[in-house]
N, C-alpha and C positions, 0 to 999 in steps of 0.2 A: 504494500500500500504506500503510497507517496504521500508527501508533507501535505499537499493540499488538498489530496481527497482528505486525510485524516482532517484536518482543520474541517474541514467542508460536514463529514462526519458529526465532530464535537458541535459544529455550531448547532447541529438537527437536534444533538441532543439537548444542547443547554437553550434552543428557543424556542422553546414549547408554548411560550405565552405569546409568542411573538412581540417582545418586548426589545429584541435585540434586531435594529436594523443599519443597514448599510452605510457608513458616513455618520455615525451617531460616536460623541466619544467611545459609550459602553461597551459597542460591538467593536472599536477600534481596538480597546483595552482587552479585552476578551480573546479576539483576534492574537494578538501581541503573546496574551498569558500559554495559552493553546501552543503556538506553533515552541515558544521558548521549552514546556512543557515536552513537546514532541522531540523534539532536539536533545534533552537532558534523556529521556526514558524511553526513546525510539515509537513509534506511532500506536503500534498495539499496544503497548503495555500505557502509554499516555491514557486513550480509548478507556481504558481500563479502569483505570484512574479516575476519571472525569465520570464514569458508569458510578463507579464506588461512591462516592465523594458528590453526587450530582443535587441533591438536594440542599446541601450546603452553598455548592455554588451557585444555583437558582435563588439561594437567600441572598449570597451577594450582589446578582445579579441586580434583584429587584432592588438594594439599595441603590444602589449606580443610577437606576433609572428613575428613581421616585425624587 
């Protein structure tokens, strides 16, 4: 899997509300965490990560944008 299917991935998962969109600081910042994320722990196990962990970052998320 490549950096930016994986990125592309993470984003399906983490914008469920559709609260993350294109050109918004949030989704740039998100964007940014994700690929760094993929780089450090390689795409699956990032994936992984992000599955695990996905409700906590929906909490961040939703501060970012409120």
């Amino acid at each position: 899997m490549s950096k930016s299917q994986a990125i592309s991935e993470a984003l399906s998962i983490l914008n469920e509300d559709g609260l993350l969109m294109p050109g918004d600081t949030a989704y740039r910042i998100v964007v940014r965490t994700v690929a760094s994320q993929i780089d450090r722990l390689g795409a699956m196990a990032a994936l992984q990560q992000i599955r695990d962990t996905k409700s906590h970052l929906l909490a961040q998320i939703h501060q970012m944008c409120m």
